[in-house]
C-alpha positions in Angstrom: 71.0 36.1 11.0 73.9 33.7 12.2 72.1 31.1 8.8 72.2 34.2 6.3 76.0 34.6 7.0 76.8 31.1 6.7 75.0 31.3 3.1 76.9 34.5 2.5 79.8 32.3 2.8 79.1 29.6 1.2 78.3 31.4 -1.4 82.0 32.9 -1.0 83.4 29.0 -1.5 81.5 27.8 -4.1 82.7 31.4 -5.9 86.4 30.1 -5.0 85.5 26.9 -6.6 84.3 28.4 -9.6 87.4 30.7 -9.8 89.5 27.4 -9.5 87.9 25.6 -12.5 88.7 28.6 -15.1 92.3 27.9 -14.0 94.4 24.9 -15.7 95.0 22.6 -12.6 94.1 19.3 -12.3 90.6 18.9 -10.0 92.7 16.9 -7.1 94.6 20.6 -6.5 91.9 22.2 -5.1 90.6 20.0 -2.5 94.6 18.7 -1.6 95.8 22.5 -1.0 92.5 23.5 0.9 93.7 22.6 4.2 97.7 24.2 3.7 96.3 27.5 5.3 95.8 25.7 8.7 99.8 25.5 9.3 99.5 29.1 10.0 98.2 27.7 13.7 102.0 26.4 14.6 102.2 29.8 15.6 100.1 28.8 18.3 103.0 26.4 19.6 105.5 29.9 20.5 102.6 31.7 22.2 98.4 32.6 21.8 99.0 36.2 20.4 101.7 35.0 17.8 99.2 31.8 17.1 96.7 34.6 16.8 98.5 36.8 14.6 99.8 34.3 12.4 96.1 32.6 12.0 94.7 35.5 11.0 97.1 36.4 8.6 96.2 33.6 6.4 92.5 33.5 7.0 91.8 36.9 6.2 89.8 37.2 3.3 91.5 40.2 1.9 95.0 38.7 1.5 93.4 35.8 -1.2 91.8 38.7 -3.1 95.2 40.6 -3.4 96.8 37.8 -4.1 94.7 37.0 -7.2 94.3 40.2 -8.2 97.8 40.2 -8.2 98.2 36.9 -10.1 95.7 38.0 -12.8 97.7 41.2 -13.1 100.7 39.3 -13.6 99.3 36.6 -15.8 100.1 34.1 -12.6 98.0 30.4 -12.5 99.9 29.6 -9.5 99.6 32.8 -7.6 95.9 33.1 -8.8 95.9 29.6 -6.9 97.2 30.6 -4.0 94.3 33.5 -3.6 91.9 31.4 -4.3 92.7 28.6 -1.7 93.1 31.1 1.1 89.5 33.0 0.2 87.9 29.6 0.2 89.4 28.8 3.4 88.2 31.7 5.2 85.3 31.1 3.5 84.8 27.6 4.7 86.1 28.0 8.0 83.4 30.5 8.6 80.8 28.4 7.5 81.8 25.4 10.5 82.1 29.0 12.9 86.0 29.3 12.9 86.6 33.3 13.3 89.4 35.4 13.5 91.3 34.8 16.7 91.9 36.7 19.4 95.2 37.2 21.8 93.7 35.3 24.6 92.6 32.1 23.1 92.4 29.8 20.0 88.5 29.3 20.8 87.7 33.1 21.3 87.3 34.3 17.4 85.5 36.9 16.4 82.3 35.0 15.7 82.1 34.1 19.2 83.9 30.9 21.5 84.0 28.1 19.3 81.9 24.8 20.3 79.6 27.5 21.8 76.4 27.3 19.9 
């Protein structure tokens, strides 16, 4: 099962890449925003439950698909963008096993501990 979901999302990035190509940014955008949702873990330097909160904020799937819904609704490359880069981020930190935190712990997500295979 845990291989099926990993295809599953794959399946989810390579749909954000595709989404990314119909837009009219140059190809180095993609790949040099990917990473930006990742900042969200500073919360992690005030405490674990705002670190937590904050993380799964911006790795929660449904927040990219509002936001491009939104951007197409509005006729919005950049905020189309921004959607995109945080669905494929989800998308691709699920793939290496990086869940949803918990309050507890960075490495309790809810996928299981990370480096626990």
């Amino acid at each position: 099962m845990n291989k099926l979901l990993k295809l599953e999302e794959l399946a989810q990035f390579l749909l954000s890449i595709i989404l990314f190509n119909q837009l009219h940014f140059s190809w180095w955008v993609f790949p040099a925003c990917l990473l930006l949702p990742d900042f969200s873990m500073l919360g992690y330097l005030m405490n674990p439950k705002i670190g937590a909160w904050c993380y799964n904020i911006f790795h929660h799937k449904l927040l990219g698909i509002i936001f491009y819904s939104f951007g197409i609704f509005i006729q919005n490359e950049s905020i189309m963008l921004i959607g995109m880069i945080l669905f494929g981020h989800a998308a691709m930190d699920r793939i290496f096993g990086y869940g949803l935190k918990y309050n507890d712990d960075f490495k309790h997500t809810h996928l299981g501990d990370i480096g626990k295979q």
